[in-house]
N, C-alpha and C positions, 0 to 999 in steps of 0.2 A: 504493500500500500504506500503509495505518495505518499509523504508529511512537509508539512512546511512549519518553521521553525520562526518565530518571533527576534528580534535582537537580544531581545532581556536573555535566553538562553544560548547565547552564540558562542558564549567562550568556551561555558562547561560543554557542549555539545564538541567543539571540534580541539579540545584537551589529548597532548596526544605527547608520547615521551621517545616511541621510534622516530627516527627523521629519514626522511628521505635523501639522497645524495642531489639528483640533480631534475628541476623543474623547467619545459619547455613553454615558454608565456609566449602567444600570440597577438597582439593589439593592432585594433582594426586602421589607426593611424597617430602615429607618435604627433604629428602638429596639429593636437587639439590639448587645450588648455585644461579641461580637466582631467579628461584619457592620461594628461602629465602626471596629475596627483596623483592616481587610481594607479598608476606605473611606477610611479615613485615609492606609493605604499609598499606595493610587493616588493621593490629592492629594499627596501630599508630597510624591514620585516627579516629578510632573509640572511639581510647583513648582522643580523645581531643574532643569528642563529648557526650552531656548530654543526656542518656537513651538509647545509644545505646553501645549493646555489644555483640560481636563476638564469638561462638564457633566455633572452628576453626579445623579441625581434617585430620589426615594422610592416605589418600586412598592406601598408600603404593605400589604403582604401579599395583593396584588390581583392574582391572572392575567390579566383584562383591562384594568387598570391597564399594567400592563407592555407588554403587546403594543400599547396606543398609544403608550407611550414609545419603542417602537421604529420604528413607524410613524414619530412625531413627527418620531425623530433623523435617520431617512431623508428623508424630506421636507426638513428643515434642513441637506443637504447636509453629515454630518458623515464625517471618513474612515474610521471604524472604530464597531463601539459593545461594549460590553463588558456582558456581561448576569449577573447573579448572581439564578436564576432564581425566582421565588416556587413555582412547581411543574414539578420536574423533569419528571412524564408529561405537561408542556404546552410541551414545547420546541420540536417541529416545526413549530409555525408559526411563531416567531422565527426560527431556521433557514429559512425559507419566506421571510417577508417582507424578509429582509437579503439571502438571494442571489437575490431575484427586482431588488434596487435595486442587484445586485453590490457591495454594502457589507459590507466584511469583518466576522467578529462573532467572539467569544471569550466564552464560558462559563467562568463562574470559582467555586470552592468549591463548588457542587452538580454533580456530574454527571447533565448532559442523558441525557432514554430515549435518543434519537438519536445518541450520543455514537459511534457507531460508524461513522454514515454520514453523518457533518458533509462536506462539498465543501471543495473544496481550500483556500480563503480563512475558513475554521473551525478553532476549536480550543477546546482544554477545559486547564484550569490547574485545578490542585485539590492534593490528596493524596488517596492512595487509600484510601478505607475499608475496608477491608478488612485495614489495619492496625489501627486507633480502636479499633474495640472487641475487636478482639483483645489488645492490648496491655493495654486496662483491665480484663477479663475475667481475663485470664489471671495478672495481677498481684494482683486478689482474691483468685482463687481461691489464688493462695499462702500472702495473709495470713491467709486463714482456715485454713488448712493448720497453719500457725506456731503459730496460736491453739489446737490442736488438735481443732480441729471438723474433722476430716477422715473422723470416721464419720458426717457429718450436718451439715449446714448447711442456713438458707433464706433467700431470698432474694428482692426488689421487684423489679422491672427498669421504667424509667420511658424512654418510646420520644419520639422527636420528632415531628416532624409526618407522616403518612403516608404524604403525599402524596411525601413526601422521600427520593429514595436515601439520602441518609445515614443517616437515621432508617431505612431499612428493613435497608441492610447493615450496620449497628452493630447491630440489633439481632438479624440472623442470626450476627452475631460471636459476642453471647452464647452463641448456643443453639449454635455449634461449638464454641466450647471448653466447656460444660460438659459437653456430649457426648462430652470425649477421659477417657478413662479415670482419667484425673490429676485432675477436677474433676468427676466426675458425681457426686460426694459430696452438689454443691449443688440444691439444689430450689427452682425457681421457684413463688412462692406464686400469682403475679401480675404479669401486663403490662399495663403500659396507656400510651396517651400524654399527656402536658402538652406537647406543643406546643410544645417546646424554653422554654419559660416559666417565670421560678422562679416567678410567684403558682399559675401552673396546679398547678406540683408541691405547692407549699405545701399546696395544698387537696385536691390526690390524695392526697401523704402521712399528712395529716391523716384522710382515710375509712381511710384501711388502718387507720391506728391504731386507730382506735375499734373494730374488731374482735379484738384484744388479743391479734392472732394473734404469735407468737415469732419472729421473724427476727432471723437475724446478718448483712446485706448490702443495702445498697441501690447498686443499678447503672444509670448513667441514659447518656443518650446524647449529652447534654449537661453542662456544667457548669452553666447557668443551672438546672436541672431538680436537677441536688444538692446546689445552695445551698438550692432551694426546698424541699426533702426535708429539707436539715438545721434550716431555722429553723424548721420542724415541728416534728420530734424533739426541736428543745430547747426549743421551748415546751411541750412535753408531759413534759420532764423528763428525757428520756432521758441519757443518762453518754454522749457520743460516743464514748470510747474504748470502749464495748461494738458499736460497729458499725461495720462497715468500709463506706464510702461512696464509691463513683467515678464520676468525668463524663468528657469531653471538651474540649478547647480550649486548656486551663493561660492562660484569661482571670486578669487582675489580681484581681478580686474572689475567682478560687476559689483563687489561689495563698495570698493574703490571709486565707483559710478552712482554709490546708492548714498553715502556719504556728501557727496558732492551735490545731489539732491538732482541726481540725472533721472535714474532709473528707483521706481517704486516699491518693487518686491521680487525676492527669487525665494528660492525654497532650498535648503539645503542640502545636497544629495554629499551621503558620508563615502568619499572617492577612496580617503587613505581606509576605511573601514571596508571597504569592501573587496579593496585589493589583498589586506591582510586576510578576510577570512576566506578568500576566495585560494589564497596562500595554505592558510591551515585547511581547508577541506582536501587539499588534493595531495598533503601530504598525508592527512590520515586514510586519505583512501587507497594511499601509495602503500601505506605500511595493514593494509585490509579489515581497516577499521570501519564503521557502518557509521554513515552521515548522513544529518536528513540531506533532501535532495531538492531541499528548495530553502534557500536563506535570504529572509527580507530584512532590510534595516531600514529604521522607518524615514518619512522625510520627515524635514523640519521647515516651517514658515519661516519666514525671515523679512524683516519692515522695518522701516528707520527706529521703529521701537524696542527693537530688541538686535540690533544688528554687531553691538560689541560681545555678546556672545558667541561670534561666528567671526570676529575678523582675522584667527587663526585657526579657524578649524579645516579650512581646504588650502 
């Protein structure tokens, strides 16, 4: 039977005193800003630990890219490999090619289509989306509330890559809360995706603009995507404080933006936490220890109200 596992029990859950020698990390693209922390965590993790050590390599946003880096890790005889996947709907052959060499494998921050029917020696580390953009949705739609546009708002929504659960369930996030009675006030003008990208956004934001359409809200799915939305806007003159702007992540640069009184709200997604456990599950599944096979750590809100509890946590 699947189990999914809360954070409150992630440490005693994946508590383990064999170490594995050597872990094969796959990441779907080393030039993104949190993908850095979440990569950072597992080296550092591993740096403080005796006989264990990480090869760690850049799938460059390449689905076949990656499926020979898995290939690769198997072949090199490593005990586990740890995959942060460039395209979620392409996970079954990673799944495929790890339990065909019985080398344990762990999915980590995107969840796999397959996620449901990984084999024993699998598991999935993440937080669940299905908080993300609800939390950042749902937090807009107050501030416009406050604002008193509560008989009429509109609103951007900037999606991440498509291929992406997260980008897909962040962005069904939106469309349920503004669907709850509390928030159908707001009107989507327009979606579209930048690729979790701030130049993509930058330059998506920029066409909206030109069409001089009136919006109070811009909601992205990422942080890097509201940064890119905001160097827009302020190159085009806009008064940030006439627009309520939210992402995902509470990365350093959008905290840094939130501070400044750019961007409105992100949600905290825990990168070094999920690198690390995403670390310890594949080495206890190295040494054939039984781990649940699904680890959420939860998000966290994040608004100029509470933001110095987060300005060192990613």
């Amino acid at each position: 039977m699947k189990k999914t596992l809360m954070a409150a029990g992630l440490a005693s859950m994946l508590s383990t005193t064999a170490m594995a020698e050597n872990i094969g990390v796959s990441m779907a693209l080393f030039d993104d800003n949190f993908l850095t922390v979440l990569r950072n965590g597992i080296q550092e993790m591993a740096d403080g630990m005796d006989g264990v050590d990480v090869q760690i390599e850049d799938a460059q946003n390449d689905v076949a890219r990656q499926l020979d880096q898995i290939n690769n890790f198997v072949a090199s005889g490593v005990d586990a490999i740890i995959v942060n996947p460039v395209d979620t709907s392409a996970t079954q052959a990673m799944t495929d090619a790890a339990a065909a060499a019985g080398v344990p494998l762990v999915f980590v921050n995107r969840q796999p289509v397959n996620v449901d029917t990984l084999p024993d020696n699998q598991a999935f580390v993440a937080s669940n989306e299905i908080e993300s953009g609800t939390l950042e949705t749902f937090e807009i739609c107050k501030m416009l509330r406050a604002q008193g546009l509560g008989g009429g708002a509109k609103a951007y929504v900037m999606m991440g890559e498509l291929s992406n659960q997260a980008a897909v369930q962040r962005t069904k996030d939106v469309e349920d809360i503004l669907g709850i009675d509390m928030c159908n006030f707001i009107e989507v003008i327009d979606q579209q995706t930048a690729n979790w990208s701030r130049e993509q956004a930058n330059s998506l934001m920029t066409n909206w603009l030109s069409s001089g359409e009136e919006f109070h809200a811009v909601i992205a799915n990422n942080d890097e995507m509201a940064l890119g939305a905001i160097q827009a806007m302020k190159a085009a003159g806009i008064d940030m404080a006439d627009v309520v702007v939210g992402g995902v992540d509470a990365t350093q640069d959008a905290l840094a933006a939130m501070q400044a009184g750019d961007l409105d709200v992100t949600v905290f997604q825990n990168a070094a936490g999920q690198g690390s456990g995403a670390l310890n599950a594949a080495i206890a599944l190295a040494n054939g220890e039984d781990v649940e096979q699904k680890v959420y750590i939860p998000f966290e809100l994040v608004t100029p109200a509470n933001i110095a509890d987060y300005l060192s946590a990613n």
